[in-house]
N, C-alpha and C positions, 0 to 999 in steps of 0.2 A: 431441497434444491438450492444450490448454492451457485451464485452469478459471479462470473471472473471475469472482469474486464480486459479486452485485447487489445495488442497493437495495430496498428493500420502501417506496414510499407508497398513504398513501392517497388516494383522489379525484383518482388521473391524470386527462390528459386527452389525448384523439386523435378528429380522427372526428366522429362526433357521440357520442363517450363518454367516461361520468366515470368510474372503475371503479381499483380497488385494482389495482395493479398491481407486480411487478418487473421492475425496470429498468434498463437502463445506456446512460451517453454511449457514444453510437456511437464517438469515438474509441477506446474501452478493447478493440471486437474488430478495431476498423480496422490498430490498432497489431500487434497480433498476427498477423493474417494479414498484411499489410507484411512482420511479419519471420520470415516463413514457416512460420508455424504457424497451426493451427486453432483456433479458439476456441468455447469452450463457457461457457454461462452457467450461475452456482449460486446460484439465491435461497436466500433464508434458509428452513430445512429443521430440524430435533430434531437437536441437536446428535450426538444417538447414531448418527446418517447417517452423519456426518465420516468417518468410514475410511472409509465402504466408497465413496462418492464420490471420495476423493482414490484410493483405492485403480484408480481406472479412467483417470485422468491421468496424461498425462506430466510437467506444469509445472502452479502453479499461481499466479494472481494475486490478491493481495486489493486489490480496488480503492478509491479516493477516497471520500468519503462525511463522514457526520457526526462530531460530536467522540466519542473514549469515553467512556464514562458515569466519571466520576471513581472510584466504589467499586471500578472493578476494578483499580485503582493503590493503593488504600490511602488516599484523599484526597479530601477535602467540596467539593462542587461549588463553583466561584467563579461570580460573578454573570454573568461574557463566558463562559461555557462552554454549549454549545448543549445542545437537549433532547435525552435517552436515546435512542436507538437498539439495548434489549435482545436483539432479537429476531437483529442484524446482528451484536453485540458476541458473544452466545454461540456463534451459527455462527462467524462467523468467528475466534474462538477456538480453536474444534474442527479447524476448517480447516487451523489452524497447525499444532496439536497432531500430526495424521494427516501431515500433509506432513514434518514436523522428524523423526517417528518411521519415516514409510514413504522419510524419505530423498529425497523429491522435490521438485525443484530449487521454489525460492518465491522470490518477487516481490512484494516491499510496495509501494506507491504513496501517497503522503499518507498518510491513516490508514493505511493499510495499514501502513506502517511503524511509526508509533506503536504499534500492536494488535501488534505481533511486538514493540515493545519490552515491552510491558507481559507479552504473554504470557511471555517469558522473565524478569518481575520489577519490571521497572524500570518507572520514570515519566514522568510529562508535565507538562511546563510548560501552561500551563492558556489562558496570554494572550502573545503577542508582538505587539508592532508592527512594521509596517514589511515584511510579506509578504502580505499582501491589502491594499492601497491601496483598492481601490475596491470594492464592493460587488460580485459577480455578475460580475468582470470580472479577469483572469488578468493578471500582470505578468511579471515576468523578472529573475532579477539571477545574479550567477556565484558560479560553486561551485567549490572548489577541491578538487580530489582529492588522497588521502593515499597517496604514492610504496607502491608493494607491494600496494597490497587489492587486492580482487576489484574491484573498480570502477575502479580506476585503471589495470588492467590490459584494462577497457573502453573506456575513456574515459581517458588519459594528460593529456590538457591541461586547465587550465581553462576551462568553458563558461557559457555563459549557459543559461537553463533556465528552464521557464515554471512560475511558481510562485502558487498560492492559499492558503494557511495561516494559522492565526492560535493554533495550539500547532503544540509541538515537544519532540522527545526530552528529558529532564532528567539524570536516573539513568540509567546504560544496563541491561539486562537482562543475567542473567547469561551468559557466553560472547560478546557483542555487541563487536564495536570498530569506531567510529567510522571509514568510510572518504572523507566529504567535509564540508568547513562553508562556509557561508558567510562574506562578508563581517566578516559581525560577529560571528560565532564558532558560529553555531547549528548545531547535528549537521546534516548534510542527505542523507548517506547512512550506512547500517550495515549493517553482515554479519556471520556465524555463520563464524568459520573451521572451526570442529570439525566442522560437518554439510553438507559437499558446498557447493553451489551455494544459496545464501541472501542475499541482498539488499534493503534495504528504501531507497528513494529518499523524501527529503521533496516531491520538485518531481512536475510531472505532463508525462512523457510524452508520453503520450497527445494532450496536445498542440501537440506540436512535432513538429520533421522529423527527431528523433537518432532511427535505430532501433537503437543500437550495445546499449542497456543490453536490451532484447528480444531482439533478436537475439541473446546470450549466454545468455537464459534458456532459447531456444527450441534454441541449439545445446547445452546442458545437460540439456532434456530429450530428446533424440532421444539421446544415448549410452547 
């Protein structure tokens, strides 16, 4: 059973209804079952849940979404940096927190990455160019993995990978080491040696056709 955290808006829309809803790209449970595991959705919840929610998972994913709110890096909003997402930023905090402590295998995604670097200290770069091109619309460039991580022992060659961003890791958090960059030098994967199975991807998955970095998480949570 593998946990995907959601988004929270307001005035979805489906149907003939406009209605508050939590949400997620269908790729985020598509990828999961693909790579044989179940998937389960966690909107945003009192952060004092977080244990006992991760506590009933195998695996858990913190999925894509908005930027983090800059104060929980220690740093004043910049003008490119999108609006707060409180509600997503303390659950999914808690999310971390229960998972790094209960030892269950975690999976960053975009922010999701960011939010496990920050959760363990570190910072974010606020603005980069050159990884969302186009507005609303997913591109690709490659990534090169660092010989020995947990990810290279995934994914061994350089790949192409579908990428929407416009921050990225700065500082790492403490315990984090860098296991992929890009091109131009930007973190684009990190992991936790100390605590099992931990991995945070800057690219999205989800989608694309790799199931190798899921399928790893899902084979880490079934042991």
């Amino acid at each position: 059973m593998i946990g995907v955290s959601t988004y929270l808006e307001s005035g979805a829309r489906w149907g003939v209804w406009e209605l508050d809803a939590a949400l997620l790209p269908a790729g985020y449970p598509r990828l999961v079952q693909r790579a044989g595991g179940l998937a389960a959705m966690l909107p945003p919840d009192d952060p004092a849940h977080a244990a006992a929610a991760v506590a009933r998972l195998d695996g858990l994913v913190i999925a894509g979404g908005p930027d983090v709110e800059p104060v929980r890096y220690g740093a004043e909003r910049e003008p490119r940096t999108g609006p707060a997402a409180r509600e997503r930023d303390a659950w999914e905090l808690a999310l971390i927190d229960a998972a790094l402590d209960a030892g269950v295998p975690l999976l960053g995604i975009c922010r999701g990455m960011q939010l496990l670097n920050v959760a363990l200290g570190g910072t974010l770069v606020q603005h980069i160019d050159g990884h969302a091109e186009v507005v609303g619309v997913f591109g690709s460039h490659t990534v090169k993995p660092v010989p020995g991580s947990l990810y290279a022992g995934l994914v061994p060659e350089e790949s192409s990978v579908p990428t929407y961003h416009h921050q990225a890791v700065d500082r790492l958090g403490e315990g984090l080491v860098a296991s992929a960059y890009a091109v131009d030098g930007t973190v684009e994967a990190v992991e936790l040696p100390s605590a099992g199975w931990v991995l945070g991807v800057q690219w999205h998955p989800e989608m694309g056709e790799d199931l190798r970095v899921v399928r790893g998480l899902v084979r880490a949570a079934g042991g």
